[in-house]
Backbone as CSV, one residue per row, in Angstrom:
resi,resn,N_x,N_y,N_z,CA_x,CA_y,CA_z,C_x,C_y,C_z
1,UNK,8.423,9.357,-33.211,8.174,9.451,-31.774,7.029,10.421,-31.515
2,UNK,5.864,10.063,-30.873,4.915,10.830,-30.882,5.098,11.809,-29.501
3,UNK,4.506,13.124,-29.669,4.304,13.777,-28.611,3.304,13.365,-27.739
4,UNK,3.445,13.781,-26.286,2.295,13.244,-25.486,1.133,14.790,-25.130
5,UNK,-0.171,14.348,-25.638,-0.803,15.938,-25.930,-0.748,16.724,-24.485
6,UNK,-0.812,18.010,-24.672,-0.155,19.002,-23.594,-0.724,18.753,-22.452
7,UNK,-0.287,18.132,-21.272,-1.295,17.691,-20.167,-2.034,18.439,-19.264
8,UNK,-2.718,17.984,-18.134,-3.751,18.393,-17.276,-2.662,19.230,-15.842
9,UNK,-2.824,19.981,-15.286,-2.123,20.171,-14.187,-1.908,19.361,-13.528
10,UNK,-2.851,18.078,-13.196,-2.369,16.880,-12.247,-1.902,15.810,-12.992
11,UNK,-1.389,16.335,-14.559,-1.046,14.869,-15.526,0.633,14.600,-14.724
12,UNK,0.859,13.453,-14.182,2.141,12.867,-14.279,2.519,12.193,-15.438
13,UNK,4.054,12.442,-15.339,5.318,11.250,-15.918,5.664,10.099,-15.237
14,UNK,5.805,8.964,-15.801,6.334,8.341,-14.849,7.311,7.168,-16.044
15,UNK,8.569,7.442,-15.992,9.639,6.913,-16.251,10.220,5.521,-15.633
16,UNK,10.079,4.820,-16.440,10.548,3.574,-16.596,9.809,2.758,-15.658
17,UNK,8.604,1.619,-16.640,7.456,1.131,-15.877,7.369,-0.503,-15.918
18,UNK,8.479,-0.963,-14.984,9.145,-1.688,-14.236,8.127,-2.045,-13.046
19,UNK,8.202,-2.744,-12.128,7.380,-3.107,-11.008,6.849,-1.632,-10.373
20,UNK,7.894,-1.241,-9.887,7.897,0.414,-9.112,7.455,1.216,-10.011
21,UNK,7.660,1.400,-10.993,6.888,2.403,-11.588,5.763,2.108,-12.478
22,UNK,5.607,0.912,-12.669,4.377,0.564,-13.302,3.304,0.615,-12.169
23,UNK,3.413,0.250,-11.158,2.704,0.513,-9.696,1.978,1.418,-9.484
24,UNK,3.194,2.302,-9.555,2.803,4.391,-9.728,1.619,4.233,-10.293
25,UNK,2.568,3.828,-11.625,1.356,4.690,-13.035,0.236,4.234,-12.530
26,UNK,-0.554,2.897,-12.247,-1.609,1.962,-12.375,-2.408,2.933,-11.231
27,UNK,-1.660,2.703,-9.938,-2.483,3.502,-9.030,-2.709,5.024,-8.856
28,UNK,-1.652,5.578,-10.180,-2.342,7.023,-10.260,-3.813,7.338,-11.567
29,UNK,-3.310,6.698,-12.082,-4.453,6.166,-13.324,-5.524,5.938,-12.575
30,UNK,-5.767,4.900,-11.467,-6.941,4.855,-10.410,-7.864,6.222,-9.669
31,UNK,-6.284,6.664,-9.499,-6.462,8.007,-8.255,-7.141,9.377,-9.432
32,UNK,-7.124,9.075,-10.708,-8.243,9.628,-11.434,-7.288,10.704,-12.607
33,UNK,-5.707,10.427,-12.430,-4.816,11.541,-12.763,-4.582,10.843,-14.487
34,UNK,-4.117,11.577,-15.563,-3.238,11.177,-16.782,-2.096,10.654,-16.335
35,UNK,-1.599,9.917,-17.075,-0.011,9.079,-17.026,0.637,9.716,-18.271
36,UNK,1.561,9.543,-18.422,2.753,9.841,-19.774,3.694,8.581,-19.231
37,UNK,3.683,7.538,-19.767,4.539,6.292,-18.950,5.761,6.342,-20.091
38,UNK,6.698,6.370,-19.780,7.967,6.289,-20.589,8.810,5.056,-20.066
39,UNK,9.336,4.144,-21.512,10.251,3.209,-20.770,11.179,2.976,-22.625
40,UNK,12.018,2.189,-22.303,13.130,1.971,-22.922,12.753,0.514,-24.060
41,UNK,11.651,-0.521,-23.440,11.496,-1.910,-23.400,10.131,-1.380,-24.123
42,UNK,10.105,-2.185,-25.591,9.012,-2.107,-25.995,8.144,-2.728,-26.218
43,UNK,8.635,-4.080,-25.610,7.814,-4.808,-24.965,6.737,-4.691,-23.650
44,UNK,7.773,-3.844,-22.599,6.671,-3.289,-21.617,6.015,-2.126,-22.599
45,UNK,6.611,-1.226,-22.897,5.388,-0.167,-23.423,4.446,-0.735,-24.082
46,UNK,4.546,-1.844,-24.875,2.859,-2.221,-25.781,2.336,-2.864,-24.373
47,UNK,2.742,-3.700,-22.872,1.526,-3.991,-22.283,1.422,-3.409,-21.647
48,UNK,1.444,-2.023,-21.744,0.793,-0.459,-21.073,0.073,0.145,-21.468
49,UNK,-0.264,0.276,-23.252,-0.282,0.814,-24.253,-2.078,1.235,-23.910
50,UNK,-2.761,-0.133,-23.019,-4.282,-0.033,-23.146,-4.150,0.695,-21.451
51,UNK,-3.517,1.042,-20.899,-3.639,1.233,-19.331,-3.413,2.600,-18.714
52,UNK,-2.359,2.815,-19.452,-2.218,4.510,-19.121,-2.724,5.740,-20.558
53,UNK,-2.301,6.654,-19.964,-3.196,7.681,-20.826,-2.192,8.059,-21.926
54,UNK,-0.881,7.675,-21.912,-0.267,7.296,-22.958,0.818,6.992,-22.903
55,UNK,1.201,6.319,-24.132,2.728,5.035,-23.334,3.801,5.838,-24.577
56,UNK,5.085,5.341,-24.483,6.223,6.222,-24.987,7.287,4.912,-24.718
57,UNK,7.836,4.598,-26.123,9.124,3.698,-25.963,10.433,5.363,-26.626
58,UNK,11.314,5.050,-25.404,12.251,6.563,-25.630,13.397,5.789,-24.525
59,UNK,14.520,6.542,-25.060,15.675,6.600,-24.116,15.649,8.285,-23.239
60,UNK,15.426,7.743,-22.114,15.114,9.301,-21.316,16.111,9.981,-21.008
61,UNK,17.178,9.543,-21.023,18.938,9.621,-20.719,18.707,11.514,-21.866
62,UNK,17.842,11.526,-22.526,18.394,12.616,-23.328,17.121,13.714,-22.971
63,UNK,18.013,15.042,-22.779,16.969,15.821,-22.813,16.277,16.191,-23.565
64,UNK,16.684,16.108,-24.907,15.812,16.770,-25.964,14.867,15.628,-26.510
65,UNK,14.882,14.060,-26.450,14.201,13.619,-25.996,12.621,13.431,-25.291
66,UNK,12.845,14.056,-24.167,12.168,14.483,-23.270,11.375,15.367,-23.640
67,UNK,12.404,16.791,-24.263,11.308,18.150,-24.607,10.525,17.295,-25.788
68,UNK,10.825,16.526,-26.756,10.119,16.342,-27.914,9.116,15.731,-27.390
69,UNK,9.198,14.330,-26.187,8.085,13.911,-25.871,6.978,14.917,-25.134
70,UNK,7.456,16.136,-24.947,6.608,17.553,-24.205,7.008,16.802,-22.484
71,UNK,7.474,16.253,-21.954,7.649,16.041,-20.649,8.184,17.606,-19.862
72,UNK,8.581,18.387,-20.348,9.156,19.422,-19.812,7.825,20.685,-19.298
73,UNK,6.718,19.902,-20.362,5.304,21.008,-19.647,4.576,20.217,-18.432
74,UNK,5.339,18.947,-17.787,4.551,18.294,-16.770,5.254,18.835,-15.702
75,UNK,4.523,19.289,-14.452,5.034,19.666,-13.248,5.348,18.548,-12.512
76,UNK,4.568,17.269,-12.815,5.621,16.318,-11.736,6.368,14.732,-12.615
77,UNK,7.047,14.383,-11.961,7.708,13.039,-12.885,8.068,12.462,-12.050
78,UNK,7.894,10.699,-12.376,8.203,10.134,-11.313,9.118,8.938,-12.079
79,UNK,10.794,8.943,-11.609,11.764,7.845,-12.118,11.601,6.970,-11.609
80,UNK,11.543,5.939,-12.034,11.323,4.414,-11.570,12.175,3.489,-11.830
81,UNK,13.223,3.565,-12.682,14.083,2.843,-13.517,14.968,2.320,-12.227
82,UNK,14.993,1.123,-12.313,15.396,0.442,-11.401,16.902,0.018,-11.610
83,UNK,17.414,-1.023,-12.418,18.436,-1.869,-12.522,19.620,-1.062,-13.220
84,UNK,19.427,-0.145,-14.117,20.411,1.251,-14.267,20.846,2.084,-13.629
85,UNK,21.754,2.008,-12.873,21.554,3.774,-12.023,22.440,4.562,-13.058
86,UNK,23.159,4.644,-14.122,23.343,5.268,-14.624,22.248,6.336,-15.497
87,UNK,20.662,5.546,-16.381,20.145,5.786,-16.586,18.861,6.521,-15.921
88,UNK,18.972,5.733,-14.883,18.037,6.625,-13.337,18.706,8.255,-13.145
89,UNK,20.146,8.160,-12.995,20.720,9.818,-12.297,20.649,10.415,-13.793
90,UNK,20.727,10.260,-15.310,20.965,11.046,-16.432,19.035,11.797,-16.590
91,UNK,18.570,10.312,-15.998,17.203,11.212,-16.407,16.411,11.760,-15.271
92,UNK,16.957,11.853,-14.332,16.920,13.028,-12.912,17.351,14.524,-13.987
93,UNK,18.608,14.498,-13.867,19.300,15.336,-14.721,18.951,16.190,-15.438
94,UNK,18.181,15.354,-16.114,17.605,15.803,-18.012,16.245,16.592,-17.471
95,UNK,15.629,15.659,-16.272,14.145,16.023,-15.975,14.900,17.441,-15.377
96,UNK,15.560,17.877,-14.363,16.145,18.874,-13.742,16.258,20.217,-14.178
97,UNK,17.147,19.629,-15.731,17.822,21.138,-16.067,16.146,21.464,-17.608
98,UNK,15.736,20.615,-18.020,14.236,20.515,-18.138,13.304,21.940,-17.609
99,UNK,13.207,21.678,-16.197,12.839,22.679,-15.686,11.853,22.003,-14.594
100,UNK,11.392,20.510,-14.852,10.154,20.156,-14.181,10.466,20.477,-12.290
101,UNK,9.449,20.394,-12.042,9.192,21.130,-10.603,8.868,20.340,-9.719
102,UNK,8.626,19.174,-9.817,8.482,18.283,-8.678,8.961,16.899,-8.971
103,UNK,10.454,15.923,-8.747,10.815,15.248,-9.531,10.751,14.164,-8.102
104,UNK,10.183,12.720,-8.420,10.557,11.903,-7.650,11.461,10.571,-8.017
105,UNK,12.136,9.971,-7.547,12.894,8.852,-8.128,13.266,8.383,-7.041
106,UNK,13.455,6.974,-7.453,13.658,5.919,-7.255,15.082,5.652,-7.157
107,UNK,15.549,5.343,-5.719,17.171,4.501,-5.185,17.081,3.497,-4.717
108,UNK,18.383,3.099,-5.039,18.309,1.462,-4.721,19.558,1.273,-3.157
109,UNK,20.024,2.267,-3.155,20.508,2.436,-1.823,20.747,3.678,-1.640
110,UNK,21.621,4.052,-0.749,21.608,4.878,-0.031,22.545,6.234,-0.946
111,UNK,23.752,5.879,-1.254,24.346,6.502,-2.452,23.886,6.642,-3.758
112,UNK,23.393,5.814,-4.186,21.910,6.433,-5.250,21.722,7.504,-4.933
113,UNK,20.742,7.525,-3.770,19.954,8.706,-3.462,20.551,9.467,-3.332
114,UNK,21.787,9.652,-2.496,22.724,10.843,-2.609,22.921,11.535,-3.619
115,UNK,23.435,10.862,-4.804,23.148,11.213,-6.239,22.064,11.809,-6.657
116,UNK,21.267,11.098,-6.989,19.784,11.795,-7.590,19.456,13.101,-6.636
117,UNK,19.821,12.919,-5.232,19.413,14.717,-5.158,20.005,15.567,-5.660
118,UNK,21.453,15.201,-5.292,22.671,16.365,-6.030,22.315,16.434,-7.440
119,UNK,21.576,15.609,-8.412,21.356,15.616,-9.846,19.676,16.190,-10.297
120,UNK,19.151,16.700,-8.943,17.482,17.731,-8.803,16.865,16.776,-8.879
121,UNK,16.914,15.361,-8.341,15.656,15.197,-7.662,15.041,15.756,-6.074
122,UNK,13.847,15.878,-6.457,13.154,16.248,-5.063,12.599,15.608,-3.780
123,UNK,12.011,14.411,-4.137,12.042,13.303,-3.790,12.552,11.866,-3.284
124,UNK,13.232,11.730,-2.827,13.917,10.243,-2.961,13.232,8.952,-2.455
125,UNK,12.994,8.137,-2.769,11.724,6.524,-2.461,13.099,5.647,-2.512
126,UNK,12.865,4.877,-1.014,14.026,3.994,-0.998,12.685,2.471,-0.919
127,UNK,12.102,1.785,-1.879,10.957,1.279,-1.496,11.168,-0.119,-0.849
128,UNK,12.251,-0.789,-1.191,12.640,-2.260,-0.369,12.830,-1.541,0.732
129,UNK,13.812,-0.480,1.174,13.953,-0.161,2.542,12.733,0.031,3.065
130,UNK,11.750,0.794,2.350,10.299,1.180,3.032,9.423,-0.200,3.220
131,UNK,9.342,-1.046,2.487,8.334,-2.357,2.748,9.059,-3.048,3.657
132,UNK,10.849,-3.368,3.595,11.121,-4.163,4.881,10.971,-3.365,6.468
133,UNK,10.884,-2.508,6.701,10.561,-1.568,7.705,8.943,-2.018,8.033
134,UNK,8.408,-1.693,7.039,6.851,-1.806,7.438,6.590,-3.458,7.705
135,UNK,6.929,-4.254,6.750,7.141,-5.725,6.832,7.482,-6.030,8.735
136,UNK,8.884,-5.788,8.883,9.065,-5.738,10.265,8.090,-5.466,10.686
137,UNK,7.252,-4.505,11.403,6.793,-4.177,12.587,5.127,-4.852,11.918
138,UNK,5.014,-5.741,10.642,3.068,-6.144,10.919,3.578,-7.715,10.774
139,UNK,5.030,-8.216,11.266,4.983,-9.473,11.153,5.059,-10.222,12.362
140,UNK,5.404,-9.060,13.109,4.924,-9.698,14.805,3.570,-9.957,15.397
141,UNK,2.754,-9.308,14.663,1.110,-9.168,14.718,0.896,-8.332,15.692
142,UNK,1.431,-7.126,15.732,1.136,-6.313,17.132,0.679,-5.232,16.494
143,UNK,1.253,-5.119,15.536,0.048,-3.391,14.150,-0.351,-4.714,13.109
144,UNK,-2.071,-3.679,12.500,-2.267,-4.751,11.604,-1.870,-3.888,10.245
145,UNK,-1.785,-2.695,10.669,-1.127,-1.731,9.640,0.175,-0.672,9.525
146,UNK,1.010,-0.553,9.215,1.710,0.741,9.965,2.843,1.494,8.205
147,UNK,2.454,2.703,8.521,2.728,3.982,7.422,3.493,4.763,8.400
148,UNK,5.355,4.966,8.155,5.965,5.880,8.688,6.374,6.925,7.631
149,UNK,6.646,8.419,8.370,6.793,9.372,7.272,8.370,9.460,7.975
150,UNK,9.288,10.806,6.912,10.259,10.764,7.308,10.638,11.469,8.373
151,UNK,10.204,12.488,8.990,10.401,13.112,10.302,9.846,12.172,11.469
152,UNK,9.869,10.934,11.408,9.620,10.209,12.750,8.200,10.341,13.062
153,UNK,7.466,10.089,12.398,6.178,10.336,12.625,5.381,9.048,11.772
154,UNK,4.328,8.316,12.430,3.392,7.028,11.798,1.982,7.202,12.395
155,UNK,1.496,6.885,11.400,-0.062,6.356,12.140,-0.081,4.380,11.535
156,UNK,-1.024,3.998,12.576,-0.843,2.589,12.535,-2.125,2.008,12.640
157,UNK,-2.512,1.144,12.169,-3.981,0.573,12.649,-3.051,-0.558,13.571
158,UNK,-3.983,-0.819,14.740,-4.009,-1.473,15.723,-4.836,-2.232,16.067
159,UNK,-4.548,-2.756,17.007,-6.068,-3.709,18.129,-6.607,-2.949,19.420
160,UNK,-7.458,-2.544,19.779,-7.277,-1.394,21.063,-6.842,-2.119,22.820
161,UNK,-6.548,-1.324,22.987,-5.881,-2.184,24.619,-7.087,-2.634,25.577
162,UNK,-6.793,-3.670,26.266,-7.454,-4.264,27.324,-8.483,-2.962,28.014
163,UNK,-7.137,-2.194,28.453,-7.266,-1.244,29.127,-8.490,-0.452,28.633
164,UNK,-8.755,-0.212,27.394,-9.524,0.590,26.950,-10.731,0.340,27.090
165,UNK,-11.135,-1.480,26.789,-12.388,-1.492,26.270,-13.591,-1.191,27.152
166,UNK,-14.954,-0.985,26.675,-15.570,-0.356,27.548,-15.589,1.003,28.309
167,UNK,-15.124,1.698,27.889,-14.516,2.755,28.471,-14.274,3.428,26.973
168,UNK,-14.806,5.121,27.304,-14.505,6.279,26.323,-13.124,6.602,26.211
169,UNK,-12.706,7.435,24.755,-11.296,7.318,25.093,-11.119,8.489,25.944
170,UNK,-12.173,9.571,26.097,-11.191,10.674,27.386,-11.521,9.621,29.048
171,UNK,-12.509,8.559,29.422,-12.169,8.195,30.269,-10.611,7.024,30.056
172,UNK,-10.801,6.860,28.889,-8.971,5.518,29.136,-7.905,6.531,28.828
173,UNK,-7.786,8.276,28.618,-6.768,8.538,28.574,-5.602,7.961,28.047
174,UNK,-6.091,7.552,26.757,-5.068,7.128,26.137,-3.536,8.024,25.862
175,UNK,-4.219,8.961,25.138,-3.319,10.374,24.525,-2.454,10.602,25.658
176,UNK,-3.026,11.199,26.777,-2.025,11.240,27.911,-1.005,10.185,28.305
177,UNK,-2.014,9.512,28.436,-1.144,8.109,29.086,0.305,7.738,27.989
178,UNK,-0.127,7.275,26.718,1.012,6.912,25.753,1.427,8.470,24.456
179,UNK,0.838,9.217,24.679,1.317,10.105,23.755,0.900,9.846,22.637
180,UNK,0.068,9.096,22.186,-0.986,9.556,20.836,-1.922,9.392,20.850
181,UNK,-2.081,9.982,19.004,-3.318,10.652,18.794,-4.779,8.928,18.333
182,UNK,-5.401,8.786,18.693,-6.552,7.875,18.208,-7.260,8.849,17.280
183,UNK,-6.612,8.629,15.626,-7.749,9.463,15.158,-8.977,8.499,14.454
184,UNK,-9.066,7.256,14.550,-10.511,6.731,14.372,-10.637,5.181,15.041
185,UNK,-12.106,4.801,15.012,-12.114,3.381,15.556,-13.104,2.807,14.351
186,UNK,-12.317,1.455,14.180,-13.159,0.619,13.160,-13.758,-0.175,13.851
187,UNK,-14.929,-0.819,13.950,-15.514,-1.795,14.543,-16.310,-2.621,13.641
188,UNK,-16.148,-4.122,13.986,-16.535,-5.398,12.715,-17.543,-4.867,12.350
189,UNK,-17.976,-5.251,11.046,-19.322,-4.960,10.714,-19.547,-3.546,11.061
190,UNK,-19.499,-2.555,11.343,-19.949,-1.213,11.504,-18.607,-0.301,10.622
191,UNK,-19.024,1.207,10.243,-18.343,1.900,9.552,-17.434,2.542,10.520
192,UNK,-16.402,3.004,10.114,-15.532,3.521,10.410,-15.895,5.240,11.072
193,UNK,-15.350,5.070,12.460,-15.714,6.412,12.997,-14.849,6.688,13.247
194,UNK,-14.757,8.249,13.008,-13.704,9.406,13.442,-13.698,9.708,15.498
195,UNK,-12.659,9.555,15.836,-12.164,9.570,17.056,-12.657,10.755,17.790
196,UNK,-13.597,11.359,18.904,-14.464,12.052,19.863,-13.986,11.277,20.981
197,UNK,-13.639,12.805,21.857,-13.252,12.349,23.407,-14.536,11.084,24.144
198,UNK,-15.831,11.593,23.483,-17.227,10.405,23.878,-17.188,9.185,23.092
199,UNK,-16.264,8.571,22.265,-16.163,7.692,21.596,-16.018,6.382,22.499
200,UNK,-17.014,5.469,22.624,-16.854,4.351,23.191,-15.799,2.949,22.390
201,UNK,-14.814,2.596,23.802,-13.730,1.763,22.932,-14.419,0.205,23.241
202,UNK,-14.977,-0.483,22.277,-14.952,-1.890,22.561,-14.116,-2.997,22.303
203,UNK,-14.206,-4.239,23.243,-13.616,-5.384,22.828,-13.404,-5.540,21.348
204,UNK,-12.372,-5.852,21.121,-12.015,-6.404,19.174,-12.296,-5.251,18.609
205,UNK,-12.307,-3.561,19.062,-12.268,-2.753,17.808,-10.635,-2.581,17.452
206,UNK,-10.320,-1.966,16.258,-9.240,-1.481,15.568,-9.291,0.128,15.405
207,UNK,-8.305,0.786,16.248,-7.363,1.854,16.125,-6.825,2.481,14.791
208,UNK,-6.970,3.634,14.176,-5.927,4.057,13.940,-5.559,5.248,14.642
209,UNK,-4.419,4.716,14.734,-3.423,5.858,15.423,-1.912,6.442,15.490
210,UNK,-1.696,7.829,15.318,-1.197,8.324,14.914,-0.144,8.817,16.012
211,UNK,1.363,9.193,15.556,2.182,10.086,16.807,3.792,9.766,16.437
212,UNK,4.246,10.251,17.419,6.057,10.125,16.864,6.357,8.260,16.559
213,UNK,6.840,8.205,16.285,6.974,6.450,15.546,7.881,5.852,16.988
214,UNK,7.934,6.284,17.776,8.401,5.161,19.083,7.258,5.104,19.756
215,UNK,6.829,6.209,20.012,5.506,6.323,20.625,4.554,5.126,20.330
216,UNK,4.407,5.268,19.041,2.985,4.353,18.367,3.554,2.989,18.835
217,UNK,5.212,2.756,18.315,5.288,1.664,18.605,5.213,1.053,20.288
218,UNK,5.473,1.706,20.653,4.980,1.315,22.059,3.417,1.154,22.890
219,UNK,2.272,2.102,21.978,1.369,1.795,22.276,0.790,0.841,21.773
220,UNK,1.494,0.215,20.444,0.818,-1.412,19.328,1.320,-2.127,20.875
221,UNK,2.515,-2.681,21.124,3.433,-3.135,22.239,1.980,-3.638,23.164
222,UNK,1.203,-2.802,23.437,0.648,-3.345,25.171,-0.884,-3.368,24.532
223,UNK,-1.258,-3.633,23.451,-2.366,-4.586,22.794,-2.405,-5.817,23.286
């Protein structure tokens, strides 16, 4: 079992690379970071083998395990292991008493997650709950985008209101009027500008905009 060489401060783990966590890895690998991808299936680990910064067939269920693969010098790890929850909460656990410092994982409902915190995760990703949520509100066609966080808070790309077009946003008073923030306007063919009270709103531009998540949804609503 090879060690994974001592990583970068922004090197992640990411445990068991399954849809959800192969995802991770791919788009942190993008985002410019090392991977340490660990999975059980060594079949997925050889078609990882050319993709991340290094692949690991291991049972993570064990801590010492873990220390041998050096996972215990990475500050963050991300569980992905889906169809086990036995193997998901042991290697919360292992990552936990480990020592690592920023642990995220993956539930498949709601008692999962209950678990994995009580077992040091830091994190909890409920991600079917998160895509059918977002799914809902861009299948009515009223957001063409929408990202909620967990304190009730979203920004959304939109269509801008009737009301607006032609008109700056401190003359359409948007903010006042509905309670959020416009922090940019996209317009076809032109680049993306950051939101100024002198910002002219035209016909067919796109919003993003930001504010408590009833709010927003009520200002997509009267597009």
């Amino acid at each position: 079992m090879a060690r994974a060489p001592y990583p970068r401060s922004d090197s992640v783990a990411v445990i068991g690379l399954g849809r959800f966590g192969g995802a991770v890895a791919e788009s942190l690998v993008r985002l410019g970071h090392d991977v340490l991808g660990i999975d059980e299936d060594a079949a997925l680990v050889q078609s990882w083998a050319d993709r991340l910064t290094h692949v690991v067939q291991a049972d993570t269920t064990s801590g010492d395990t873990l220390r041998r693969l050096g996972v215990h010098e990475f500050e963050r790890a991300v569980v992905g292991i889906g169809g086990n929850i036995e193997a998901s909460v042991l290697t919360v656990l292992a990552l936990s008493e480990l020592g690592v410092k920023d642990i995220w994982a993956k539930a498949l409902g709601e008692k999962h997650g209950r678990i994995l915190e009580r077992t040091g995760a830091h994190h909890v990703v409920y991600p079917e709950a998160a895509m059918g949520g977002r799914v809902a509100h861009l299948v009515t066609g009223k957001m063409i985008d929408f990202i909620e966080f967990d304190d009730g808070f979203a920004i959304v790309k939109t269509r801008a209101p009737r009301e607006a077009a032609g008109r700056t946003l401190a003359e359409s008073g948007l903010r006042s009027k509905y309670g959020v923030t416009v922090v940019g306007v996209k317009r076809p063919r032109a680049d993306f500008t950051y939101a100024r009270p002198e910002t002219e709103v035209q016909q067919g531009d796109l919003l993003i905009v930001s504010g408590p998540t009833k709010l927003v949804e009520a200002f997509a609503a009267v597009t």
